[in-house]
C-alpha positions as CSV (number, residue, x, y, z in Angstrom):
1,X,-31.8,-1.0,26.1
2,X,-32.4,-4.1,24.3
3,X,-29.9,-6.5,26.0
4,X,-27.6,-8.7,24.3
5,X,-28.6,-11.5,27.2
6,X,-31.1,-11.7,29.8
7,X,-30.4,-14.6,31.8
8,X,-33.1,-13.7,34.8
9,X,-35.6,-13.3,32.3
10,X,-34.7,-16.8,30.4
11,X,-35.0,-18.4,33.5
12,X,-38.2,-17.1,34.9
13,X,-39.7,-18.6,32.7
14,X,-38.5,-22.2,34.1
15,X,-38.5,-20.7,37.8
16,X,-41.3,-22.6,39.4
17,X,-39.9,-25.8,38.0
18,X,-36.4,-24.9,39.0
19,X,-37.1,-24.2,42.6
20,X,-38.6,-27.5,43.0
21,X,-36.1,-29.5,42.0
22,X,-33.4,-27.1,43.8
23,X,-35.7,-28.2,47.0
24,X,-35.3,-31.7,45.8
25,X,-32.1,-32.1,45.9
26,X,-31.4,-30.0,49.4
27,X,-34.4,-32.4,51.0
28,X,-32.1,-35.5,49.5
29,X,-29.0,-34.7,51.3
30,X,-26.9,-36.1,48.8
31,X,-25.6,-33.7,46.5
32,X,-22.8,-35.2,44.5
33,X,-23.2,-38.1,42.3
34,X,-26.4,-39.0,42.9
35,X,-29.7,-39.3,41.2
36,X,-30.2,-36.1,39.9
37,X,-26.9,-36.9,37.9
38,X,-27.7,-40.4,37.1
39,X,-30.9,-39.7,35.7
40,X,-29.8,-35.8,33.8
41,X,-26.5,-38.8,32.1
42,X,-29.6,-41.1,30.7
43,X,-31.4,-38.4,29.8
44,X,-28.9,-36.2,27.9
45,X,-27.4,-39.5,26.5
46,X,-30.8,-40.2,25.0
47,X,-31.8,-36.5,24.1
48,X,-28.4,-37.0,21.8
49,X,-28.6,-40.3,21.0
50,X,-25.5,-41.8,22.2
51,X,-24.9,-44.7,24.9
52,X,-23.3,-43.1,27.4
53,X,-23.1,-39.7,28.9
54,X,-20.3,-38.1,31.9
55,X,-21.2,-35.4,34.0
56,X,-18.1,-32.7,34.7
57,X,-17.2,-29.9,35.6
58,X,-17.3,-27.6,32.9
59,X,-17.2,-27.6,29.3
60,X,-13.6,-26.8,28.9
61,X,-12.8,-30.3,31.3
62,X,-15.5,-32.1,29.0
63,X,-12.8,-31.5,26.5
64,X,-9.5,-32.2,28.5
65,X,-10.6,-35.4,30.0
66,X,-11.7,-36.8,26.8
67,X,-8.3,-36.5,25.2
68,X,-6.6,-37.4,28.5
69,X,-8.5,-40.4,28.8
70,X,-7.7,-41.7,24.9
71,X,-4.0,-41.3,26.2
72,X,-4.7,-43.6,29.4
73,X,-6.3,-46.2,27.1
74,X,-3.0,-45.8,24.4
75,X,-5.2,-44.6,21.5
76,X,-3.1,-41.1,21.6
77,X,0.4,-40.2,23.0
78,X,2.1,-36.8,23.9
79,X,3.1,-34.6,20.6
80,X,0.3,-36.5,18.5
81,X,-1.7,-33.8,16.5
82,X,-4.6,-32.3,16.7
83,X,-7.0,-30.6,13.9
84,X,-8.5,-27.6,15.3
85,X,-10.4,-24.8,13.6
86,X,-8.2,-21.5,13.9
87,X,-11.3,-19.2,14.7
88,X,-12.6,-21.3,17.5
89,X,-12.8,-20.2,21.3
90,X,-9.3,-20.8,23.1
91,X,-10.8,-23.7,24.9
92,X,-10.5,-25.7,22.2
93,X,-6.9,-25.2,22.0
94,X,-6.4,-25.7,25.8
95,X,-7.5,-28.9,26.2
96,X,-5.3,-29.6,23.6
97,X,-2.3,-28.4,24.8
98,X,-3.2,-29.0,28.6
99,X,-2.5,-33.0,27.6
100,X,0.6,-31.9,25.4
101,X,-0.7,-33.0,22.3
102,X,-0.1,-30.7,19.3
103,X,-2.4,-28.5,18.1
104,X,-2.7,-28.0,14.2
105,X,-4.8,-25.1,13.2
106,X,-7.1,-24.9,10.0
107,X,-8.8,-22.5,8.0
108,X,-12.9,-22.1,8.5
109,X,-15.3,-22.0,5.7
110,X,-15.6,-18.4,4.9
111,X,-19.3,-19.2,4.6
112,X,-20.3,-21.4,8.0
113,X,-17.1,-20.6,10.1
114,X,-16.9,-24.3,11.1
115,X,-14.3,-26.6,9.9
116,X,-13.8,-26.7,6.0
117,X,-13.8,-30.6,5.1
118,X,-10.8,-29.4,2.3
119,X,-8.4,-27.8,4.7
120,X,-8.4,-30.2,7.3
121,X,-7.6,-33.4,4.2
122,X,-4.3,-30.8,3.3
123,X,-3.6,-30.5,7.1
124,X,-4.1,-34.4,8.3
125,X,-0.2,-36.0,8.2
126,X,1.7,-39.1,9.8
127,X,1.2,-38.0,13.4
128,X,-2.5,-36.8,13.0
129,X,-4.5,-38.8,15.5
130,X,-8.0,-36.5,16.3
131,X,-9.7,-33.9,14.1
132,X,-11.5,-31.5,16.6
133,X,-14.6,-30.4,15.1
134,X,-16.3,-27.3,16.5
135,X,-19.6,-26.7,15.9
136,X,-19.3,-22.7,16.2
137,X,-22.3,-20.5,17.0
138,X,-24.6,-23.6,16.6
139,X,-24.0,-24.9,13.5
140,X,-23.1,-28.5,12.9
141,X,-20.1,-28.6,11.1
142,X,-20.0,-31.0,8.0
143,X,-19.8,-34.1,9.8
144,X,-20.5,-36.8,7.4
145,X,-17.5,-35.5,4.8
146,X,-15.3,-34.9,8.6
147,X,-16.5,-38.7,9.6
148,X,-15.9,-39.8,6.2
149,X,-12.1,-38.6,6.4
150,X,-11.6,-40.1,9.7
151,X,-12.5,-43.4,8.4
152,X,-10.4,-43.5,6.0
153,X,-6.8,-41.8,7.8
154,X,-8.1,-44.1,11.2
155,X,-8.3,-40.7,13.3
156,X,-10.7,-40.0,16.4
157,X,-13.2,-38.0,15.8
158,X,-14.0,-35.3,19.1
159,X,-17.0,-32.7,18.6
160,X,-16.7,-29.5,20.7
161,X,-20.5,-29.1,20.9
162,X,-20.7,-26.6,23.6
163,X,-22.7,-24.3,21.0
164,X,-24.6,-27.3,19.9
165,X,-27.2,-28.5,22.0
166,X,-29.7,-29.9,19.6
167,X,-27.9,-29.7,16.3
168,X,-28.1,-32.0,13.9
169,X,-27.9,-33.5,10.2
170,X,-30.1,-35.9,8.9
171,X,-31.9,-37.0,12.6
172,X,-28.9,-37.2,14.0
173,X,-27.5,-34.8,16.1
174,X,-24.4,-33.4,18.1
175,X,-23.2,-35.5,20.3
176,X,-23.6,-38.5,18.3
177,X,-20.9,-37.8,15.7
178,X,-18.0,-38.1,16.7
179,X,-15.6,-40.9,19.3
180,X,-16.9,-38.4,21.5
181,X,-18.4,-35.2,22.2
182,X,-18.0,-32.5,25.5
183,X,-20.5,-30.3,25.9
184,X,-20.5,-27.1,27.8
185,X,-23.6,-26.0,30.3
186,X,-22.4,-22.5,31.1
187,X,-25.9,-20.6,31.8
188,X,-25.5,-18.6,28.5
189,X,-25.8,-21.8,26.5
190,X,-28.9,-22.9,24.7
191,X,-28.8,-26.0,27.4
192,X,-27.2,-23.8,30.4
193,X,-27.2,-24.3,34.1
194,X,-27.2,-22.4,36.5
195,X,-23.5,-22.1,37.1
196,X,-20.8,-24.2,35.4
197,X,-21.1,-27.5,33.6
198,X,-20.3,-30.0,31.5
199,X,-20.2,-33.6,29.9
200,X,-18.9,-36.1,27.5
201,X,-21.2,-38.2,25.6
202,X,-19.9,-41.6,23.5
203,X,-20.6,-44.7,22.7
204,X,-17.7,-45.8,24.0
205,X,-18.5,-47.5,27.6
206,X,-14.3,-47.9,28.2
207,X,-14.1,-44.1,27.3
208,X,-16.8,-43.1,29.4
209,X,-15.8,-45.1,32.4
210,X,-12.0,-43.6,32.2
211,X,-13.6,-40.5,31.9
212,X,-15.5,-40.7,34.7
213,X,-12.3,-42.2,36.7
214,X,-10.2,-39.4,35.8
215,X,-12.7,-36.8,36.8
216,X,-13.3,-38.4,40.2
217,X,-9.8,-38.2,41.2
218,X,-8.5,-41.0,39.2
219,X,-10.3,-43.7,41.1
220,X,-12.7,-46.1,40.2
221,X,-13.7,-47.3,43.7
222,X,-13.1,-44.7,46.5
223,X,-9.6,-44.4,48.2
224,X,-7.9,-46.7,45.3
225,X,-6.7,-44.5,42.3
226,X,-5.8,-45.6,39.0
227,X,-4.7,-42.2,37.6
228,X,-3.0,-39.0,38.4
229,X,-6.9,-37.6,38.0
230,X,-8.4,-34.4,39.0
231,X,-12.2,-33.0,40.7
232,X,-14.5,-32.4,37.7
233,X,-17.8,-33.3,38.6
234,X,-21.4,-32.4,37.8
235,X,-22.8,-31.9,41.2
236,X,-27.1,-32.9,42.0
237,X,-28.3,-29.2,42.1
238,X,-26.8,-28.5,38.6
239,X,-27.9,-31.5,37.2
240,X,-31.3,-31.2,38.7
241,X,-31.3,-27.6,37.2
242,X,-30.1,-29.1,33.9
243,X,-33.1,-31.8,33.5
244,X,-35.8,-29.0,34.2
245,X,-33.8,-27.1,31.1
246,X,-33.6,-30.5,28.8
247,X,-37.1,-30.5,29.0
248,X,-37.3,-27.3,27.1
249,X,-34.6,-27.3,25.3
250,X,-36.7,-28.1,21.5
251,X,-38.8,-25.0,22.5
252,X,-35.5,-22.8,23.3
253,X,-34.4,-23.9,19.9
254,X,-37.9,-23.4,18.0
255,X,-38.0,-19.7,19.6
256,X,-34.4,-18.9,18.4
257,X,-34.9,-20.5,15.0
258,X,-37.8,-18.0,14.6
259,X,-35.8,-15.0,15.5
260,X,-32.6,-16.4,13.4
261,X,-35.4,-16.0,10.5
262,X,-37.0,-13.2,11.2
263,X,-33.2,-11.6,10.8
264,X,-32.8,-13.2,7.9
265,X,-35.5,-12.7,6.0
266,X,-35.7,-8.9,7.3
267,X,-31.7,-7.8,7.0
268,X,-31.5,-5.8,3.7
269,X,-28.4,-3.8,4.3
270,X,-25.5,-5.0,1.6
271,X,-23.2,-3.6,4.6
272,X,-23.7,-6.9,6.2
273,X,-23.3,-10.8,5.5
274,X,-26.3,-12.8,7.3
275,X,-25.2,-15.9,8.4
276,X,-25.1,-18.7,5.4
277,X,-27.9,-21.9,6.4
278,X,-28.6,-24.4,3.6
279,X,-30.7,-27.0,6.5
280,X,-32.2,-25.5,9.2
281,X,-32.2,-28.6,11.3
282,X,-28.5,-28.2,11.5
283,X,-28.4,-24.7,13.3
284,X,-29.8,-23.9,16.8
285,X,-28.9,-20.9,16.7
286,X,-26.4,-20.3,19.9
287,X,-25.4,-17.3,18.4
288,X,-26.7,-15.0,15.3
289,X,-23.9,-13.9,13.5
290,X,-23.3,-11.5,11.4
291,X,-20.5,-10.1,9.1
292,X,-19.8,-6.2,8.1
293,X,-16.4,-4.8,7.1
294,X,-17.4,-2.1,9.5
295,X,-18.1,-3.9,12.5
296,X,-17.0,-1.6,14.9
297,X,-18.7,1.4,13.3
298,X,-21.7,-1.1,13.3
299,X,-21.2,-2.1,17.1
300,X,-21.0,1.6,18.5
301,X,-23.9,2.9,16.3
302,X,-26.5,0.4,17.7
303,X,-24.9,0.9,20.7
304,X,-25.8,4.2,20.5
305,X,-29.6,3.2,19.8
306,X,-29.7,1.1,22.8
307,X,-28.8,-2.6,21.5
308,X,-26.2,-4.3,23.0
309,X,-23.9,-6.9,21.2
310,X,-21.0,-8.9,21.5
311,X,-18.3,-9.9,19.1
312,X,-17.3,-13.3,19.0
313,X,-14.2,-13.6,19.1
314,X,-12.4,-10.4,19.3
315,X,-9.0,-11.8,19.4
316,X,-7.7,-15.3,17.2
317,X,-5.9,-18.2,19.0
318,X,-2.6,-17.3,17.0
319,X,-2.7,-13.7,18.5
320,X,-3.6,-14.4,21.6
321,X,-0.3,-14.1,24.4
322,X,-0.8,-17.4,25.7
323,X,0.1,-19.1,22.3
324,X,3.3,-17.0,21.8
325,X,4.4,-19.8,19.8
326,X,1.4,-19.2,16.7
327,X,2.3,-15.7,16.5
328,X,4.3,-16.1,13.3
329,X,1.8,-18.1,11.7
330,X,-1.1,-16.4,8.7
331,X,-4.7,-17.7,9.0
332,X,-6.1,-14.9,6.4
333,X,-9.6,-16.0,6.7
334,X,-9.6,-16.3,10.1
335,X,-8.4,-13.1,11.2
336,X,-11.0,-11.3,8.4
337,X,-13.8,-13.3,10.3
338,X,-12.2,-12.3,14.0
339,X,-12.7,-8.6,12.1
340,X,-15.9,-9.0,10.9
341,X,-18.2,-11.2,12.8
342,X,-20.9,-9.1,15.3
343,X,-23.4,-10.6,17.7
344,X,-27.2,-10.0,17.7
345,X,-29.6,-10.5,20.6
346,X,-31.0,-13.4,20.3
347,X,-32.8,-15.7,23.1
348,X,-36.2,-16.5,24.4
349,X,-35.6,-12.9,26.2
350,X,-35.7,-11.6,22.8
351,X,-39.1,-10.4,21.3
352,X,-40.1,-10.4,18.0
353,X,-40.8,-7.0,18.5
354,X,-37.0,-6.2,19.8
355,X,-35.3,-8.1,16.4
356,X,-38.0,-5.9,14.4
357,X,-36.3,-3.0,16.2
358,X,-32.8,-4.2,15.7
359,X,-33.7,-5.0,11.7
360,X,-34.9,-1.4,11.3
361,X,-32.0,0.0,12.6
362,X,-29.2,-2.6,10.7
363,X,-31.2,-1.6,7.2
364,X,-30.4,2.3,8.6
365,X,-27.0,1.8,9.0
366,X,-25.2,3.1,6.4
């Protein structure tokens, strides 16, 4: 079986490194908001290239606290609306609603899946006050033309780069985009821990500092709280875990941008659309993607040859039965790619020799 994800394996190749600093931090005796955090902040903040970097929780709070934080400092207020991809993980959406702003769902580019510059100018009205841009699978969407828009209709500008570690356009990558950016560290990611994690980087230092308030229980200086806030940390032994991984992260990304060709230049079936790359500084390559109007033919006949995948996302935002209230509502091109799309292996688990495998039997398929 060639597996769609191998996390032990990924990691053994880190493990020596990783069981040092896990010792580290248990030796310390401090194991929430310590050094390990301090130092991962700086050093994610300067692997991105922004000012300032939270740790929390997870990548879904990295989100929530953001927006939440831009309505404690007055720059957003409840039923304000919110451009969001329609063919992005729920998450997206959730932090969204979770602060009772309004989410307004776009069409994708057929051809990247990310935000289509075009459709989120038709969509942006009066009470438009953030365009969410998702970098999906990777791939940075087209922030210059999103920035460009913001600029001009005064909007805030979030990135969900939880696919994105490493990403970027013109030496400048995700996390340095937008207002601000959350990030995800669940251990599947490009950048992952080893559990759950997450953080917001800016260059905002009021943004990050309410951030950081709200995630520590709304207080700024223990016992004294500011705001209704909530527990969303990064604790030491994840961040500790996370430093070892930053260290690697431009090799993880180098070894998947190999593979992500070697698909590419090897997929010859006309069965199947290969993902669509004009710079390949721009993709990391979170996910390979590909498109076939017979996915689930596709799926169960490599399953049958012993390759797992994954289909990301089965189900659209708007069908889903927590958001009832989209039901109604047509996203054509969405709902083709929710169809369509299929997940290769791909990972520093992955050999050349296992995607040679996997090309042979996509150019089979028939």
């Amino acid at each position: 079986m060639i597996e769609f994800l191998n996390l032990k394996k990924i990691n053994n190749l880190y493990a020596q490194e990783l069981k040092e600093a896990c010792s580290r931090v248990i030796d310390s005796g401090w194991y929430i908001g310590g050094n390990e955090l301090a130092c991962f902040e700086q050093e994610f903040a300067d692997y991105c290239g922004a000012g300032y970097c939270v740790g929390v929780a997870n990548g879904l709070d990295a989100l929530t606290l953001t927006l939440r934080a831009w309505k404690e400092m007055g720059k957003l207020a409840e039923g304000d609306e919110v451009i969001v991809p329609a063919n992005t993980y729920i998450a997206s959406i959730l932090a969204i609603t979770e602060n009772r702003l309004v989410p307004v769902l776009v069409e994708p580019d057929e051809k990247t899946f990310n935000l289509s510059p075009a459709c989120v100018a038709a969509a942006i009205t009066p009470r438009t006050k953030v365009i969410l841009a998702v970098h999906l699978y990777g791939l940075l969407a087209d922030m210059p033309e999103i920035c460009a828009l913001a600029e001009k209709h005064e909007l805030l500008v979030l990135e969900d780069s939880a696919q994105a570690h490493g990403a970027s356009i013109d030496g400048r990558r995700a996390g340095s985009w937008g207002h601000a950016s959350g990030f995800s560290f669940y251990p599947g990611k490009n950048l992952g821990a080893l559990g759950d994690g997450g953080a917001v980087t800016t260059n905002d230092s009021e943004l990050a500092s309410v951030i950081r308030a709200l995630g520590n229980y709304g207080s700024y200086k223990k016992y004294e709280n500011q705001y209704k806030g909530v527990n969303s940390r990064l604790d030491e032994i994840q961040a500790a875990m996370l430093r070892v991984k930053l260290r690697h992260l431009d090799h993880e990304v180098s070894v998947r941008r190999e593979g992500a060709e070697q698909y590419m230049g090897g997929i010859e079936n006309s069965l199947l659309e290969v993902p669509s790359v004009t710079r390949r500084e721009q993709h990391v390559w979170h996910l390979f993607v590909v498109k076939s109007h017979r996915r689930d033919e596709l799926k169960e006949y490599l399953h049958g040859h012993g390759i797992q995948t994954l289909i990301h996302y089965p189900i659209p935002v708007h069908h889903q039965n927590a958001y009832q209230e989209f039901s109604g509502r047509s996203y054509p091109i969405t709902e083709a790619i929710h169809k369509q799309v299929l997940s290769l292996p791909l990972s520093t688990a992955t050999s050349a020799t296992d995607i040679d495998v996997i090309i042979r039997r996509l150019n089979a398929f028939s």
